[in-house]
C-alpha positions as CSV (number, residue, x, y, z in Angstrom):
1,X,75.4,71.2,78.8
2,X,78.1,69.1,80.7
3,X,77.6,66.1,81.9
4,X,80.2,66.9,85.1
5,X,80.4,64.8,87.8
6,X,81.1,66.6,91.5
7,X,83.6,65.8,93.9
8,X,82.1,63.3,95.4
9,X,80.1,61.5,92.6
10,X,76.8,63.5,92.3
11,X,75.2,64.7,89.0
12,X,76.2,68.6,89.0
13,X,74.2,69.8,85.4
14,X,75.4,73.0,85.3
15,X,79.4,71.9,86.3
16,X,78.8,74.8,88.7
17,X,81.8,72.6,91.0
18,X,83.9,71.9,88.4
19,X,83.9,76.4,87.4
20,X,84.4,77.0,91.0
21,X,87.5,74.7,91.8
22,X,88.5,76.1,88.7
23,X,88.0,79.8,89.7
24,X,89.7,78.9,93.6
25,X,92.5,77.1,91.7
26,X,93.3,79.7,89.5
27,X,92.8,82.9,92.2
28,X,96.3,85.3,92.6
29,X,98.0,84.4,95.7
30,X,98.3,87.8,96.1
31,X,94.3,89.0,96.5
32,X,94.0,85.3,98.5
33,X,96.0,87.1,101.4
34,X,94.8,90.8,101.1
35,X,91.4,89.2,101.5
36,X,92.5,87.2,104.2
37,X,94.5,90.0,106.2
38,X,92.0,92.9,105.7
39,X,89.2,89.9,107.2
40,X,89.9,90.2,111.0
41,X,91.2,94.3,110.7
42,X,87.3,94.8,109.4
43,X,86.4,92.6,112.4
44,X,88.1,94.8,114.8
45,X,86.9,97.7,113.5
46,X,83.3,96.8,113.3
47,X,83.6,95.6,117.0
48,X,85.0,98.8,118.1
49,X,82.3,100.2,116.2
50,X,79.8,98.6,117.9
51,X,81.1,98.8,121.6
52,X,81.3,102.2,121.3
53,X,77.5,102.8,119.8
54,X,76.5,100.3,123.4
55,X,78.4,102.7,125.8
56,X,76.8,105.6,124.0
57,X,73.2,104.1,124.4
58,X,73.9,103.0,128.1
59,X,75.0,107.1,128.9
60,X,72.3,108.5,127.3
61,X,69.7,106.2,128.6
62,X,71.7,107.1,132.4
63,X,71.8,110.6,131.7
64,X,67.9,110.8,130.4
Protein backbone atom coordinates (compact mmCIF):
# COMPACT_ATOMS: atom_id res chain seq x y z
CA UNK A 1 0.00 0.00 0.00
CA UNK A 2 0.73 3.72 -0.58
CA UNK A 3 1.42 5.97 1.80
CA UNK A 4 -0.49 8.96 -0.30
CA UNK A 5 -1.26 11.96 1.11
CA UNK A 6 -4.76 13.83 -0.17
CA UNK A 7 -5.25 17.17 -1.39
CA UNK A 8 -5.44 18.74 1.57
CA UNK A 9 -3.04 16.77 3.91
CA UNK A 10 -5.10 13.72 5.14
CA UNK A 11 -3.89 10.10 5.31
CA UNK A 12 -5.77 8.60 2.13
CA UNK A 13 -4.54 4.45 2.54
CA UNK A 14 -5.83 3.32 -0.41
CA UNK A 15 -4.59 6.66 -2.73
CA UNK A 16 -8.18 6.39 -3.79
CA UNK A 17 -7.54 10.63 -4.54
CA UNK A 18 -4.55 10.38 -5.97
CA UNK A 19 -6.36 7.34 -8.92
CA UNK A 20 -9.17 9.63 -9.28
CA UNK A 21 -7.34 13.05 -10.12
CA UNK A 22 -5.49 10.81 -12.15
CA UNK A 23 -8.51 9.17 -13.97
CA UNK A 24 -10.30 13.11 -14.22
CA UNK A 25 -6.91 14.30 -15.55
CA UNK A 26 -6.45 11.90 -17.95
CA UNK A 27 -10.42 11.64 -19.31
CA UNK A 28 -10.86 12.44 -23.44
CA UNK A 29 -12.03 15.92 -23.89
CA UNK A 30 -14.17 14.57 -26.19
CA UNK A 31 -16.61 12.08 -23.79
CA UNK A 32 -16.04 15.15 -21.05
CA UNK A 33 -18.51 17.19 -23.38
CA UNK A 34 -20.81 14.37 -24.74
CA UNK A 35 -21.44 13.78 -21.10
CA UNK A 36 -21.91 17.23 -20.40
CA UNK A 37 -24.26 18.04 -23.55
CA UNK A 38 -26.49 14.84 -23.44
CA UNK A 39 -26.85 16.00 -19.28
CA UNK A 40 -29.58 18.66 -19.55
CA UNK A 41 -31.25 17.05 -23.13
CA UNK A 42 -31.95 13.82 -20.54
CA UNK A 43 -33.20 16.49 -18.18
CA UNK A 44 -35.59 17.83 -20.62
CA UNK A 45 -36.78 14.76 -21.65
CA UNK A 46 -37.35 13.24 -18.28
CA UNK A 47 -39.30 16.48 -17.31
CA UNK A 48 -41.42 16.24 -20.30
CA UNK A 49 -41.86 12.80 -19.28
CA UNK A 50 -43.09 13.52 -16.21
CA UNK A 51 -45.47 16.56 -16.92
CA UNK A 52 -47.07 14.62 -19.24
CA UNK A 53 -47.70 11.33 -16.74
CA UNK A 54 -49.20 14.53 -14.08
CA UNK A 55 -51.74 15.81 -16.84
CA UNK A 56 -52.60 12.26 -17.52
CA UNK A 57 -53.35 11.35 -13.76
CA UNK A 58 -55.25 14.78 -13.22
CA UNK A 59 -57.73 13.77 -16.56
CA UNK A 60 -58.40 10.48 -15.49
CA UNK A 61 -58.92 11.19 -11.89
CA UNK A 62 -61.52 14.29 -13.61
CA UNK A 63 -62.92 12.05 -15.97
CA UNK A 64 -63.45 9.03 -13.15
Amino acid sequence: MANTQGPQGNYDPAGSTQMFRAFVDEAPQGTQQAAASSGPRIGLIVGVVVAIAVVAAVAWLALK
